[in-house]
Structure formats: C-alpha cells, structure tokens
N, C-alpha and C positions, 0 to 999 in steps of 0.2 A: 504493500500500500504506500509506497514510496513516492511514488507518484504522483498521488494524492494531494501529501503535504506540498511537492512542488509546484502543481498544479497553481493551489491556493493560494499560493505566495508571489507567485508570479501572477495571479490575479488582482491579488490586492495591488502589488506595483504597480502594475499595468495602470491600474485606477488612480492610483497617487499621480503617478508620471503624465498622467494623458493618453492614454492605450495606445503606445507607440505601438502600429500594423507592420508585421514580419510576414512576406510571400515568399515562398518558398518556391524554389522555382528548380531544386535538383532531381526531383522527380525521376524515377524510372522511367526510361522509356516505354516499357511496357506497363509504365502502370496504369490504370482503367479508373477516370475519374468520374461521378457521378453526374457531373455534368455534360460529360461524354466528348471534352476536349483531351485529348491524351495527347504527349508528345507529337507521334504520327499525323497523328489529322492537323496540327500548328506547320509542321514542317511539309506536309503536302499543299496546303493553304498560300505559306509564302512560297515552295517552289512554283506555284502556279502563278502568282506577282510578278515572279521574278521572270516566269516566262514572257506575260503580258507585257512585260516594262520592255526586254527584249525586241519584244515583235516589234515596239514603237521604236525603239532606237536604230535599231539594224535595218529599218526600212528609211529612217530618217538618213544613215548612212550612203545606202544604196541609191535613193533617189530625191535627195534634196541637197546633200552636204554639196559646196560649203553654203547652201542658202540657207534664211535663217529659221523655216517652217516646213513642214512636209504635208503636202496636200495630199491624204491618202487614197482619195476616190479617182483622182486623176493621175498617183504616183507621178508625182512631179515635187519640184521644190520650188516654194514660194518668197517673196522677198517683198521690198517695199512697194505697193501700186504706184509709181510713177508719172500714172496717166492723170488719177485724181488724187490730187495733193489732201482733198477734204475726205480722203477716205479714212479716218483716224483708228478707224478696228484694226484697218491694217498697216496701217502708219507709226499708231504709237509705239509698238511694238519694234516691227521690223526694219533695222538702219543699216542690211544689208553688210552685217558681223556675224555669222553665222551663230544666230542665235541662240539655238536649241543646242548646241555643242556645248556652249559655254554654261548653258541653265545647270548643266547635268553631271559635269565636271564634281563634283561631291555627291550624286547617286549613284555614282561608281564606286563611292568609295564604301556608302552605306550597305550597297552589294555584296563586298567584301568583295571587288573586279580589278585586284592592281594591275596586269596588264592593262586591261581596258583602260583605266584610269591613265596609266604612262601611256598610250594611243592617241587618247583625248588630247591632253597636256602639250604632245606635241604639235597633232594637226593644231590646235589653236593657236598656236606660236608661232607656223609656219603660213598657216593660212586669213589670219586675221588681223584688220587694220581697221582703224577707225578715221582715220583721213577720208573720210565719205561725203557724199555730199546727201546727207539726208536728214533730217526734219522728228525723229522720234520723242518721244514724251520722256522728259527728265526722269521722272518716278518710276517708270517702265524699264528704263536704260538701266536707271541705278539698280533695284531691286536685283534684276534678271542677269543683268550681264555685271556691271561693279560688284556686286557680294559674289557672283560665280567665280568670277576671276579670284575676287579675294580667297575665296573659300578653296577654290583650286588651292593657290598658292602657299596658304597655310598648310595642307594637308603634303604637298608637295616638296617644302622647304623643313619641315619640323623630323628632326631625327629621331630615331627612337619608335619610330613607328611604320607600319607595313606598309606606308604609301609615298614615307620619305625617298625621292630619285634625286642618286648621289650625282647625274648629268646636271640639273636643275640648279641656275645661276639667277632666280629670283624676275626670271621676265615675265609669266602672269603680271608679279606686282608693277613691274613698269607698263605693261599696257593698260592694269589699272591706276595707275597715276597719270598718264595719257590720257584716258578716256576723262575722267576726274578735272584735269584740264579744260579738257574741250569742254566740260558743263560747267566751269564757274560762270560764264556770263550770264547766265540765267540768273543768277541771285545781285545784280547790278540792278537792283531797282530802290524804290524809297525807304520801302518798309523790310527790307531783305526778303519780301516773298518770294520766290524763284518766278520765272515763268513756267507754265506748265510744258512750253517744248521748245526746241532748240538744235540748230542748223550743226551738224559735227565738224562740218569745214568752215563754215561761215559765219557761228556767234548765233545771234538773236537775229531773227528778220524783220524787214519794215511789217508794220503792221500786225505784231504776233498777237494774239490778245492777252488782255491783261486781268481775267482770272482763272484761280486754280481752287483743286480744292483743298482740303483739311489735310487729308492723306497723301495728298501728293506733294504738299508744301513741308508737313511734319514729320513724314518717313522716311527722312534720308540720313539721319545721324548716326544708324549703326553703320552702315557701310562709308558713308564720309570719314565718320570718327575710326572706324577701322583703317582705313589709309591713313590718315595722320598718323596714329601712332604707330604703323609700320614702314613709312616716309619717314616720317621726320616732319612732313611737312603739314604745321595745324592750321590751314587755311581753310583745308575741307570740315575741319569738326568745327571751326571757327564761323564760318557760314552756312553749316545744318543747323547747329545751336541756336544761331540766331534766327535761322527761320524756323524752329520750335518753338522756340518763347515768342516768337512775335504772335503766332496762332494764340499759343495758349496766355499772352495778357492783354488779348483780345477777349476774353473768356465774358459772359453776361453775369448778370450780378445774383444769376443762381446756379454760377458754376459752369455750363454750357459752352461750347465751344460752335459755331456754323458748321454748315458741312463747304460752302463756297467763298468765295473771298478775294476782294479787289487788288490786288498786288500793290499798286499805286499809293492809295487812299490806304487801305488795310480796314476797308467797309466789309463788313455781312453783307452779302446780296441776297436777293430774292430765291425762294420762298422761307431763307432763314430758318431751317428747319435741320435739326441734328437727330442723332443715332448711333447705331453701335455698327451700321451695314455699310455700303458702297459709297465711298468721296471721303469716311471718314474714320474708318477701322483701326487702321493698322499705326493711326496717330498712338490712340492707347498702348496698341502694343508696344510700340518702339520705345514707351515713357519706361515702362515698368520691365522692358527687356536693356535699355543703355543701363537701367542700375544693377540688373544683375551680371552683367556683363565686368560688375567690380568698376565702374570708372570710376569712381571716387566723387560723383555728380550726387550729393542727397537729395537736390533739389528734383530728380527724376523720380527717386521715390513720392517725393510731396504730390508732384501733378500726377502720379497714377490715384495715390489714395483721394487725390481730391476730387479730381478725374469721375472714379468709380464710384465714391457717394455722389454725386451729381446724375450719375448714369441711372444706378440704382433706388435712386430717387424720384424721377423726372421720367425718366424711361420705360423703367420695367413696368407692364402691367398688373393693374391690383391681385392679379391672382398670382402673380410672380413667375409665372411660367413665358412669358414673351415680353418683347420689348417692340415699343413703336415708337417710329419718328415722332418728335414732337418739337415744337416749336421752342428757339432760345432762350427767349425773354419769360415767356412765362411755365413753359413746362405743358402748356394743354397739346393734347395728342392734333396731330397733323395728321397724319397715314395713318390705317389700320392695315400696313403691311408687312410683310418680311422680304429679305432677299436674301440671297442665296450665299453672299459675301458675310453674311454678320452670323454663318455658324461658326465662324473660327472662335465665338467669345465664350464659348463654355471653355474651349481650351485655353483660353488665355486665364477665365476662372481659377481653371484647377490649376495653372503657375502661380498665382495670386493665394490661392490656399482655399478658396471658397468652392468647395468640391460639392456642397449641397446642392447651392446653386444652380451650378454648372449642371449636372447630372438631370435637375428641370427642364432647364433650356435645351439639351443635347436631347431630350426625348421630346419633342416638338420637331426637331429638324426628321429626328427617325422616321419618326412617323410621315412627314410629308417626303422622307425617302419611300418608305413603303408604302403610299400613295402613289405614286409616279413612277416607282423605279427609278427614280434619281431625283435633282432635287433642283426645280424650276428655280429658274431666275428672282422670279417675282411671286410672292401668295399672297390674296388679300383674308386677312382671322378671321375677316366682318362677313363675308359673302359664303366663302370657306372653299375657294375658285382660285387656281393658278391664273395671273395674267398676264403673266409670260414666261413660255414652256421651254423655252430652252435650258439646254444645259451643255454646257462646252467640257465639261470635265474636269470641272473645279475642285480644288484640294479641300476646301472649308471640313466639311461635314467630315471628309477622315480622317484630319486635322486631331478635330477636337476628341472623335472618337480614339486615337489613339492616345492623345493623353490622360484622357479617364480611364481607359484600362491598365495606365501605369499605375495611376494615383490609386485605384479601384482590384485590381488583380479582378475583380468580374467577370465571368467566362459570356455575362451577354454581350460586352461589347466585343469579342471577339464573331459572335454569332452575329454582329452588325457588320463585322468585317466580311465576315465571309459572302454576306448578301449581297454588297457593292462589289465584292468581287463579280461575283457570278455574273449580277447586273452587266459592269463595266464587260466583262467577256461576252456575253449573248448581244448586248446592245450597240458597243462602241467595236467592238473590234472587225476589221475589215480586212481586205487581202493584204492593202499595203501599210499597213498601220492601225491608228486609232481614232477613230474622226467622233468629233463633238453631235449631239444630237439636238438637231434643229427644232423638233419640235416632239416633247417624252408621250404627245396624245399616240402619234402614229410611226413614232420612229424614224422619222424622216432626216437625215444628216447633214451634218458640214464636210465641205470639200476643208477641214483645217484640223491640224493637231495644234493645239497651243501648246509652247514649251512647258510649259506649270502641269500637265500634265505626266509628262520626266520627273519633272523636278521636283514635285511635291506629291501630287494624288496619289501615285503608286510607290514613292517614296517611303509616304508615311504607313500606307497600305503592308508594305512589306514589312516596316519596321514591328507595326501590331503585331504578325504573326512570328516575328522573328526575336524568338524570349532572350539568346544569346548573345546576339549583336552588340557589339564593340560601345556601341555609344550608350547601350540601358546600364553598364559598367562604369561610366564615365562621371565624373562627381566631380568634374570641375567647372567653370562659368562660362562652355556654352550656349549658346542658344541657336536657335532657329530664326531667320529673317522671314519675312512677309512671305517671301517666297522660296521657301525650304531650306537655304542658303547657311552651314553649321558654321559660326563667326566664335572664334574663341581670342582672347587677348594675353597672350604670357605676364608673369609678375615681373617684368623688365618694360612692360607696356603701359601697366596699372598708374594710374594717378592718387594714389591716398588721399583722402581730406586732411586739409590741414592741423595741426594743433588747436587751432580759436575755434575749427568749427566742431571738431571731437568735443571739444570741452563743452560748446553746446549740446550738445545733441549724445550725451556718454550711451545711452541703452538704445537701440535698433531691435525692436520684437517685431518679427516680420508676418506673425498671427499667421503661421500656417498647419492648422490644426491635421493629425493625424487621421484618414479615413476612419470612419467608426459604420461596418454593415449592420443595416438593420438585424433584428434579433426576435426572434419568437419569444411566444411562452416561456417557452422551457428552454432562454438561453442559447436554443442553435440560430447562428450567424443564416442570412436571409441574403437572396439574390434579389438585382436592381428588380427583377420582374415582379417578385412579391413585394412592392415597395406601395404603400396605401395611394401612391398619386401616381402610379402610371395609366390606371384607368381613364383620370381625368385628361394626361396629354393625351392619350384616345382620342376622347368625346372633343376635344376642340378639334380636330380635322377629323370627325365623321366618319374614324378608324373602327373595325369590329376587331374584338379581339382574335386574335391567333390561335392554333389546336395549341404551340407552344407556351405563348399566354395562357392561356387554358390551366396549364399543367402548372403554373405557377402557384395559383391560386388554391387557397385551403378555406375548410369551413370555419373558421376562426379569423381570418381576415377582413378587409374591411374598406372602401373608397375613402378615401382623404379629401375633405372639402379644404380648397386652397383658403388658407388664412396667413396672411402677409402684414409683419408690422411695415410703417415706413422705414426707411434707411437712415433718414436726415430728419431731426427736428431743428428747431429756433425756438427760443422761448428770449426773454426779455428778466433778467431774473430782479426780485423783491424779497425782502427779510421776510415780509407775511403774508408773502402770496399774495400781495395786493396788485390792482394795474398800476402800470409807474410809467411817465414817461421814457424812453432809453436816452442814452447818453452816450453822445454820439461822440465827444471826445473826454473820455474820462481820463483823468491828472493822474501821475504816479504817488500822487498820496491816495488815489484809490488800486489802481491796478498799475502793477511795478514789474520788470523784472528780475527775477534774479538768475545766479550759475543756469540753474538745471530747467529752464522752464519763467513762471510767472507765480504772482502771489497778489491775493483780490482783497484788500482791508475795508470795500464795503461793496456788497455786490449788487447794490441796489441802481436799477436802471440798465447793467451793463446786458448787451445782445450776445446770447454763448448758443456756440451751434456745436451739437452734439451728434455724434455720426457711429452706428450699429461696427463693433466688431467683426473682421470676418470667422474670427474664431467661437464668435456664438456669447460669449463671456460678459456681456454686458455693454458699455458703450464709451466712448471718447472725446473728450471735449476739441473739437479741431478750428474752432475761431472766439475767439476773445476778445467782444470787441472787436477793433480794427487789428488785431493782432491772429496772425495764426500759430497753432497751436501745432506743433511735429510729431513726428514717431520721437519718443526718448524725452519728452520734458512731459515737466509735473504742473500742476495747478494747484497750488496752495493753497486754501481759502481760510483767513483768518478775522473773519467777521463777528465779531460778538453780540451783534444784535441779531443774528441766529437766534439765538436764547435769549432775547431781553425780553423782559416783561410783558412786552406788547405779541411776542414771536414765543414765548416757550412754552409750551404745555406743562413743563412742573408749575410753573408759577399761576396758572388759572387752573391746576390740580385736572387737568387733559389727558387724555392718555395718550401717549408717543407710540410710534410706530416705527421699529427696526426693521425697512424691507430686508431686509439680510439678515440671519445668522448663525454664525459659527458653531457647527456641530460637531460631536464627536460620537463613535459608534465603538465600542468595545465588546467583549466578552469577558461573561462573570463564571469559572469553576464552579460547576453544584458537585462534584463527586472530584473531592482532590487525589484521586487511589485511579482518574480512572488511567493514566497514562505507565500505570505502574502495573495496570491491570491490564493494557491490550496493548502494550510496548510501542505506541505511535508516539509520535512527537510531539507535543504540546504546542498542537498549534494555535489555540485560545489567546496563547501569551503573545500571538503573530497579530490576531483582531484589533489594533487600533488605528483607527482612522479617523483623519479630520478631513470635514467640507461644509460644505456651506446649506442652507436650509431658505427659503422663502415662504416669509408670513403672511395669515390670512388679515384680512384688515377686517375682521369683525372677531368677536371672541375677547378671550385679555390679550392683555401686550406681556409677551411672554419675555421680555428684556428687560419691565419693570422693576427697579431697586427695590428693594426689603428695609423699608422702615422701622427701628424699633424692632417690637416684640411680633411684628405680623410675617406671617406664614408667605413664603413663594406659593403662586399656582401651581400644583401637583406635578405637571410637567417638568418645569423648571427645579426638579429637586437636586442642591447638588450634588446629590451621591449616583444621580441618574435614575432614568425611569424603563423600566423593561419596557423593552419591545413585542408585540406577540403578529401573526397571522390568521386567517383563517380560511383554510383554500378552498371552501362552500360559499364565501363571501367574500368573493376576490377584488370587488369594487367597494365595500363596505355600505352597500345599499339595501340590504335588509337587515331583519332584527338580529342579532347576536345570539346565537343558540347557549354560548358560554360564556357566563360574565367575563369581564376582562378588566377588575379593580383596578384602579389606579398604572394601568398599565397604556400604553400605545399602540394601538392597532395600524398594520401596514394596509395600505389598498392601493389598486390604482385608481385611476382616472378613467373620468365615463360614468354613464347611464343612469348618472343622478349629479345633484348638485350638488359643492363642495360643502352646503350649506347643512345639506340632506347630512351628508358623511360625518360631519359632526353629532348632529343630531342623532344616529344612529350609533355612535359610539358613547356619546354622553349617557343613551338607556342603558347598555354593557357599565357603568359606572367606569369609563376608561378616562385618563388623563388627560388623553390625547388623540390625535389621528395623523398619519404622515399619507400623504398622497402622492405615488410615484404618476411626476408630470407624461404625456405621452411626447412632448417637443423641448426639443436641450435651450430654452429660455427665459428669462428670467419672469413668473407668477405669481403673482399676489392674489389672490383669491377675495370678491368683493361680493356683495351683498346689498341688492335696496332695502331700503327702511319698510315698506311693507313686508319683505321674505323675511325682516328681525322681529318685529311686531309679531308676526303669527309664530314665530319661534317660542317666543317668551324667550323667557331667561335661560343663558348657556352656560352661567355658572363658569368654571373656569377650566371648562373643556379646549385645548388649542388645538390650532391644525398649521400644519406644516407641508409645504410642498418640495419633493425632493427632485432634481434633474432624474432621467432615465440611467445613466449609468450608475449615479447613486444608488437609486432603488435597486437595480442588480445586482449592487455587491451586497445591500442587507440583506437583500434575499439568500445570496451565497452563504453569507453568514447564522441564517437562519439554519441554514439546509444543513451547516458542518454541525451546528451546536443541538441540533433533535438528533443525530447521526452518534453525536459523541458527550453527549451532556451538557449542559452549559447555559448561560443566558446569556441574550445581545442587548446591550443597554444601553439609552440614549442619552446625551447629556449634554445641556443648551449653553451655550457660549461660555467651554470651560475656563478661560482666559478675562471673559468679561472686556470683549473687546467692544462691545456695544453701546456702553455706558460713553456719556460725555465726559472729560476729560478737562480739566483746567487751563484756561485760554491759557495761551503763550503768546509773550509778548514779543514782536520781531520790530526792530528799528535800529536804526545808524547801520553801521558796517554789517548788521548783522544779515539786512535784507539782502548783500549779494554774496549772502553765503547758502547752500543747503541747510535748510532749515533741519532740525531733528526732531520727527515726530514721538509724541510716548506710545499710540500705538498706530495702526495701519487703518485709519482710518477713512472711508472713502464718502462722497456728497453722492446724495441720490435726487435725480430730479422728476418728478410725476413716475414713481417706482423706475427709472432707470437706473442702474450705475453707473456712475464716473469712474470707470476703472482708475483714470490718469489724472484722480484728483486726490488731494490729501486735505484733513480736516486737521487745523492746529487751535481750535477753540471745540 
C-alpha cells in the first residue's frame, strides 16, 4: 500500500503548488490507449502531412521554381500580374523572389529534411535577388520572405545542431539586410506609419496611398528587430518600434486600437471598427511575442495585458464564446461576424496562459470546420450563414488547435487534426499540388497555392501529430511569427532592462496557470468533449451532435449555461461608498509613488480600473488615476477613514464582512495504535492545509472578534470544527437523516439555494455548511430580504464557499480518514489575518521606501480582490 501514501502526498502538493500537469509522453509503442490514439495511428497521421506537405513542395519545385507560387490546376508557376498593377491578391504577395522557397526554408527543418533544407538554402542564394522592379505589400514581404530568410539563416548558421552547414558564410542574412533596405522608405512619413506597399527598385511611388492597416503597420518588429540584432544595424527595430507605438498611442480612451489608419494625419478612418480578425490580429500577437522573445522591452508586456482586457472587455461576446467587431470609441458591437483570420487567438490565448478561454473560442471555429469542411472566410452568428465560402488554406484554425493540444495533452484535439487532415486530402489536393477552394458549398477551386500553406497549415498540422519533434523539447525563447517563421534571439543578442527599470518593476508573475481537466464525481480527469459547454458551441452554429459526441456524454452530466463576468471594471472609489465626484488630478499628498508601485493616503474620488486575472485568482488594479499600474508593483492603501466613524461598522456596532478567509483543513487521530496496528505511514500527520474560503453575506460574520466573556459562532471554534459528509445528500438539499451537532457538513453546489443549504443544515443542529463552488471564482453567496424574512432567524449557522479543487482535496481527505480513522477538521482564519490591524503611519523618507506590512492584507472592491493591493491601516 505504498503507493497509496505517495499517491496522497503528491496530491496534496499538487494542491498546494497549483497542480502543476505532467504528460507523459514515453508510452509504448504498442500500448493501447483508451482513447484509441496509440503511438501508430500519431505516426501514421503525421507521415500522411508529411506526404501532403511533399506533394505541395515537389510540385512547386517541378513546375513553378524559381516563380514565387505554383498554380496547381494549370501546373504552371505564377509570379507578379504585370498586366494589372490593381491586382493586389496577386500583387501583394508576389515580387517575383521566388517566394514559396523562401516561406519554407524552416518547414524543412520542422520535417527533420536537412538535405532538403541545404537544397533550399542554396537555390535561394543562387537564384534570388530583390533588385526587382515590383510593387508588393510591406507586411506580406516582411512576414513571408524577411522572417524566412531570417529563420533560414539562424537554423543555418547556429552550430551544435543538425541543420548547422559548415559551407554557410551568413548570406541568407545579407539578403535579409538587402531586402530590409529596400523597405525603409516606406516608414518616411509623419507619423512613422509605413506605407502599406513599396517599389523594391524604386522606393515609394507617386501617388501610393496613404492608408494601412493595424496589422500591417504593427507586425513588423519581430522580424525588423530580428535583423538589428543580428546586423548590428538598429535602424530596423528602430523604425518597427516606432511604428508600434504610434498605433498603439493612438489607442481610444477605452483601450481600443482601429483596424485602418491615415499614415499622414495618424487619423482612425472609416468604419472605425476593431477586433481580434483580418487588418488587425497579428498586432497583438507581435506585443506579447517581442516580450517573450526576452528583448528586454517590459513595455511589450504592458500593451498585451492592456491590449487583452480591452479585447476581452469590449469584444468578446456576453456568452464568452465569440468575439465581434465592434466599434472604438464606444465598444457597441458593429458586425455580428467572424473571419477566418481571428482563429489564431485561442492560440495566442493559451501562450498568454488563458487556456479556458481559448478552449471556448477554439470550439466555435471546430464546429464551423465541421460545418463546411473547412473554415469560410466570412460567418455571420446572427443569420448563422457563411458569407463568404472561400477558403485558401489558411493556417489559423490548426494554429490554434495545435497549441491546445500542447497546453491540453487532449487526444480530441488530435481527433480535430486528423479531420482537417483528411478534409485538406479529399478536398484541396490535386495532381499538381494543393489548390485553395473557391467556394467549400461545391468544391469549386483556385488555380493558386499560397505559400502559408508550406509554411504554416501543414506545418503546424505535422507538428500536432508529431509528439517527438525537436522543437516540443525546446524551452528556450522561440516563437512563431505570423507566418510560421521559428525566430529565436541568443543571450549575446538579448537587451536586459536596465537597473532603474528592475528596480521598478522587481516581481514579473506572468499568471500562466497550469491546465487543470475537468473531473467527475468520482475524481476521474474528463475529456474537452465531456466538458458542460460544448453543447452550447453546438447550438450557436446549428451543429447536431456526433455518434462520437455521443459517447462522451454520461447520465450525470449536464449543458452549461454561459455565465460571463466582465473583464474590466471602473468604479470611482469613496471611504463610504458614497457618489463622489473623481479627481481628475489628485496631489501626491493623496496618491504618491513609491520603490515598488504606488500608495493612496485618501482614496476618495480617485478612478481605479480593475482588470480579471488570467489565472482565475481574483483581480488587478491596472490604472490609478492617471497613473498605470504594471505586472510587479503594489498598491498600498493607507487610508484611515476606511474605518472612521462615519465608514466603520464597529463603530455603528454593523457587522463586517470578510469576502475572504483563511482556512485551514487538518486531521485529528481517533485511534492512536492505529498505525502501529496496520504498519502504514501516518499519513494524518501529512493532512495540513491552508486556502482560502468565500463568505456568504447573510448569516454571522464568521471573522467577528470575541469581546469579553462572549462565545465565537460555533464554526469559528478555535480548536476547529469537524467536518462530516453525507453521500445520500450530496447537495445538502434535503432533511438530514443524521444529526450533525455542531459539526460542518460538505455539499456541492446546485438544485437549491445556498440559502436552502443553510437552512437545511441548521435543522441537523450543524455549525456550518461549506459548499464546493462548480467555477474556480471568487462567490459570495447573497440573499434578498424577502428569502431572510421567511427564513426567520439563522442563528449562527455559517456557510462557506470553497473553489472546486479545494473541495477535492477534502473530499480526498474524507475518503483517507473513514478508510483509516480519523477526523478532518476545519479551522477559520488560524492566523487571524482578517482582523484590522493598527494604521501605520508612512511619511518623509519613508514613503519611497517598501513599506512593511504586519500582515498580507488585500482591499476588496464590490466582492473582488485586489490581489496587487496591500492594506497598511
């Protein structure tokens, strides 16, 4: 029974630590897994990619090289239209640089094809000049062929690995500084916004026009700033940067960003309407890919986070499952559309750490895959009607789907792979390649392969199936560009923040919480399909379920009604919750800063805007006033008319409300002989745990100090109060068969109210009630005055709400202690960290010091937390 004890131990960590998720991925080949992915079928899967990627290349070889597209239906090779200069589908793209060569140049390498790879690297070298005289979209150029080249040249030049060619004297990189060249004039305007296209021999021409959009002004910093620091020469990061921030301090005054924009003026144009889809995507991404990339830029971290509550604010719809356009200024929905570009943002999600999220949105794209068999251009939610069917063979959707299978090990997103596989072979594949499909009603095709399908679609396709591949090993600050493009920076390239700005900014919590799979009853871990909300992305695109859906589903399961808090509040904050005008320039004798952050000596009037955690944990003060607030600083509030007379509940004898507190869960030995008697380990002595608890706002105030000679509520004993069960009465909504004196009964949540739950435990004579929440956020449990009225009097029965992994471990702990003897016993804020505390007095030198709190105290505002706030009064 050895086992056992380690089991439980490494449970409880697991719980302490954050249930940091271990996938195992050494598996027998021959071993047979219940979800019916074994070894074999992964490695038949990508050899079959690997085919398809093939067929597109080696046809692109035979009959387009050196042009820069392979027309498969006509087996011929395509290059710039010539004839119509307004032809920009085929313009932007192709500048008559053999373009498809160069896209692909690192899908050779993700192949694990170093010949092919040294092939590639050559012809490019021998056959490719950018002395052209042709007209392609900056953004197009950069993405496809600048990052191709780069990404070549790294993988080309870097020793110590299977693709380093010891010929290789670094000419990739000078054609990427060449090319790099040829596009500065485009950023020669007032506002540094680039123009959207630009002559490779000739500069800018008369008459180019003068806007672009978000994306193609904002996505050019990893692969600019990638040449600088492998040049030498920072001109290129020096002029992405600045046309970064010129977009983003353009931003509206609720965060928003346009999707179009005047290059000249640096005006919003018409229809002013932003989103997460096409003209403005890959802006975000680039924010929150330059900072990982280690530049040493914190300010890349700030506009993702800020970025993303604006998005997630403003954007997502109330059910949280989709996102529409919607206007700058004010945030009202414009479109009731999707496009087929903004599935990349579940996967940019789960890089962000918001894997809930993501896994919403990624099953909405699914499904309008398995609708179409691919995934239209254009869907409108409102109609529930593709309005435009094309699909060219866009990487989005297996993008994203292959980064949830990282973050997730879920064998269904494999099962989504395998579908677009099949799809992309019966649908797109032709004699001489792979051509786009013009229209997914009747299958009717493009005479075109576009590079991005090399470069990315099957790319990423293979990478899913392919569990060993060199890069799912790799744990250094990689990433992916826009366009599949692997950009890494050596620690001889890195820029560190300075010393003044470290010292701001000491702690960087990057809130990327550990995948945690849904869980049954009975503790076994649950696949995306049994998940209570994938019914409903169903029912919005008028999906019937599957025979394999089907088989998901259990008689104890259940549809999930979307309930979505917002992302972002604003409130205007007051000592007594009164209305107050704001204060639009408050003096450092009210809000000051100091070392690590800010400190508020009266917070009355000031505008604090408060923004949801991605790791679930409560929420963030991120504007102060006109001040913003970072990852790594603190908010101090040392207001003491919090408590004055007019503001305290002791003083008008009120009762106070701790939304939070500190719990602990132990076990008590009833038979000390018995480990002496069944020769296990004493693992009882293992049961201590602290976490945190959510109070109900009706009931007593179970944090109430003990005056004098009077008695704590029952609950609150401090020697602790048992915990008991009852698995006939698992929601705690009927009568109690067995009293349960002064004791705690656990239940979940559901099929009566928390009010009920009390109620029902108070007839058992019980102390208490803890109610295991069904959603990891934070609950207060409320009550109208008519539901207390007919109550009558609750006496000083409390009830408690616990997060879901909380409740699992008492349970566990239940389970070990009827197993082997013992009691679980609860005990409310052993520390007494809830009680107020003796103002402390901050002034003269002291204010630009860290202040030292006596305990960890946090401000809660209309039941949130301020994680990143500390209370010194």
């Amino acid at each position: 029974m050895k086992w056992l004890a380690e089991s439980l131990v490494l449970l409880l960590l697991g719980t302490l630590l954050g249930f940091k998720w271990v996938k195992n991925t050494n598996a027998s080949p021959h071993t047979k897994r219940w979800d019916g992915w074994t070894t074999e079928r992964k490695l038949a899967a990508r050899e079959k990619t690997r085919e398809l990627w093939y067929h597109g290349f080696t046809n692109y070889m035979n009959y387009a090289f050196p042009m820069d597209e392979l027309a498969p239906l006509s087996c011929t090779g395509t290059g710039p239209d010539w004839d119509h200069p307004e032809n920009y589908a085929a313009n932007d793209v192709s500048g008559n640089f053999s373009l498809t060569l160069i896209d692909v140049l690192d899908t050779l390498v993700v192949l694990d094809d170093r010949p092919g790879f040294e092939r590639a690297v050559r012809d490019v070298i021998e056959w490719v000049s950018f002395d052209v005289n042709t007209r392609p979209q900056v953004f197009e150029t950069t993405i496809r062929v600048l990052g191709g080249l780069l990404s070549g040249h790294i993988f080309a030049n870097q020793s110590g690995q299977p693709f380093f060619l010891p010929w290789y004297r670094g000419e990739l990189l000078a054609m990427a500084h060449d090319l790099g060249k040829r596009l500065l004039p485009a950023f020669s305007t007032p506002t540094g916004l680039p123009y959207a296209r630009i002559n490779l021999r000739h500069g800018v021409m008369k008459g180019e026009g003068i806007e672009t959009c978000t994306a193609g002004a904002g996505s050019l910093l990893l692969e600019f700033a990638t040449l600088s620091r492998l040049t030498g020469d920072d001109i290129f990061e020096k002029v992405a940067n600045k046309a970064f921030f010129a977009i983003w301090n353009r931003r509206t005054d609720i965060g928003l960003v346009g999707n179009t924009i005047n290059i000249r003026t640096g005006a919003w144009t018409k229809p002013e309407v932003t989103g997460i889809g096409a003209g403005i995507d890959s802006f975000y991404e680039y924010a929150l890919k330059w900072y990982i990339m280690r530049s040493g830029d914190i300010e890349f971290l700030d506009v993702w986070d800020d970025s993303y509550a604006a998005i997630m604010r403003w954007s997502r719809a109330p059910d949280g499952f989709w996102f529409r356009p919607v206007h700058i200024t004010t945030g009202d929905t414009a479109y009731f559309t999707v496009d087929s570009l903004s599935a990349f943002w579940p996967g940019l999600q789960v890089l962000a750490g918001d894997i809930q999220n993501a896994i919403k949105l990624h099953m909405i794209y699914y499904n309008l895959w398995r609708k179409h068999s691919g995934l239209p251009e254009v869907y409108d939610t409102n109609f529930k009607q593709a309005t435009s069917h094309q699909y060219p063979l866009r990487p989005e959707f297996i993008e994203s789907t292959w980064y949830l299978y990282r973050a997730t090990g879920d064998p269904f997103y494999l099962d989504v792979g395998e579908r677009v596989l099949f799809d992309l072979t019966t649908r797109a594949k032709v004699p001489c390649g792979l051509a786009g499909i013009k229209d997914l009603r009747t299958n009717s095709r493009d005479d075109r392969m576009e590079s991005f399908a090399l470069s990315e679609t099957l790319k990423y396709l293979f990478l899913l199936f392919d569990e060993n591949n060199a890069l799912h090993r790799d744990d250094s600050n990689y990433v992916f560009t826009t366009e599949g493009h692997i950009l890494t920076l050596g620690s001889n390239h890195l820029k560190p923040p300075s010393p003044s700005r470290r010292k701001m900014r000491k702690i960087e919590n990057h809130q990327c919480p550990a995948y945690h799979p849904l869980k049954n009853g009975s503790g076994l871990s649950m696949g995306i399909r049994s998940r209570g909300d994938v019914d409903y992305a169903r029912e919005l695109l008028s999906q019937a379920a599957s025979d394999v859906d089907r088989a998901a589903w259990s008689p104890s399961g259940w549809c999930e009604r979307p309930h979505v808090n917002l992302f972002a509040y604003e409130f205007i904050l007051s000592a007594g919750g009164k209305n107050v005008p704001e204060d639009l320039s408050p003096s450092r004798l009210k809000l000051d800063l100091v070392d690590d952050g800010f400190i508020v000596h009266n917070v009355t009037g000031i505008r604090i805007h408060i923004v949801q955690r991605i790791d679930g944990k409560g929420y963030d003060v991120r504007k102060l006033g006109h001040y913003d607030v970072r990852t790594g600083h603190v908010v101090y509030v040392n207001d003491s008319t919090i408590f004055s007379p007019d503001s305290d509940p002791f003083e008008r004898n009120e009762v106070i409300r701790a939304p939070e507190l500190p719990l602990r869960f132990f076990a008590e030995r009833t038979d000390p002989l018995s480990e002496a008697q069944t020769g296990l380990p004493d693992l009882l002595n293992m049961m201590d745990v602290l976490t945190n608890g959510y109070t109900a706002m009706f009931g007593p105030e179970l944090a109430m100090p003990v005056v004098g000679d009077e008695r704590p509520v029952r609950m609150n004993d401090p020697l602790g109060t048992p915990v008991y069960r009852d698995d006939n009465n698992a929601y705690g909504c009927l009568p109690y068969m067995q009293p349960v004196e002064d004791g705690v009964v656990l239940v979940d949540r559901g099929e009566c109210t928390f009010l009920e739950k009390l109620l029902m435990a108070k007839a058992a004579g019980a102390a208490g009630v803890l109610v295991i929440s069904n959603e990891d956020v934070a609950l207060n449990p409320t009550a109208d005055p008519k539901e207390l009225e007919d109550a009558g009097d609750l006496g000083d029965v409390g009830l408690l709400v616990l997060a879901p992994q909380v409740g699992r471990l008492v349970h566990d702990m239940l389970d070990s202690t009827e197993e082997r003897g013992g009691q679980v016993v609860l005990q409310l804020d052993p520390e007494q960290l809830s009680l107020p505390s003796d103002s402390a007095e901050i002034s003269g030198e002291q204010e630009k010091q860290r202040p030292r709190e006596k305990a960890h105290k946090i401000l809660y505002l209309n039941g949130h937390p301020l994680l990143n706030t500390r209370l010194l009064i």
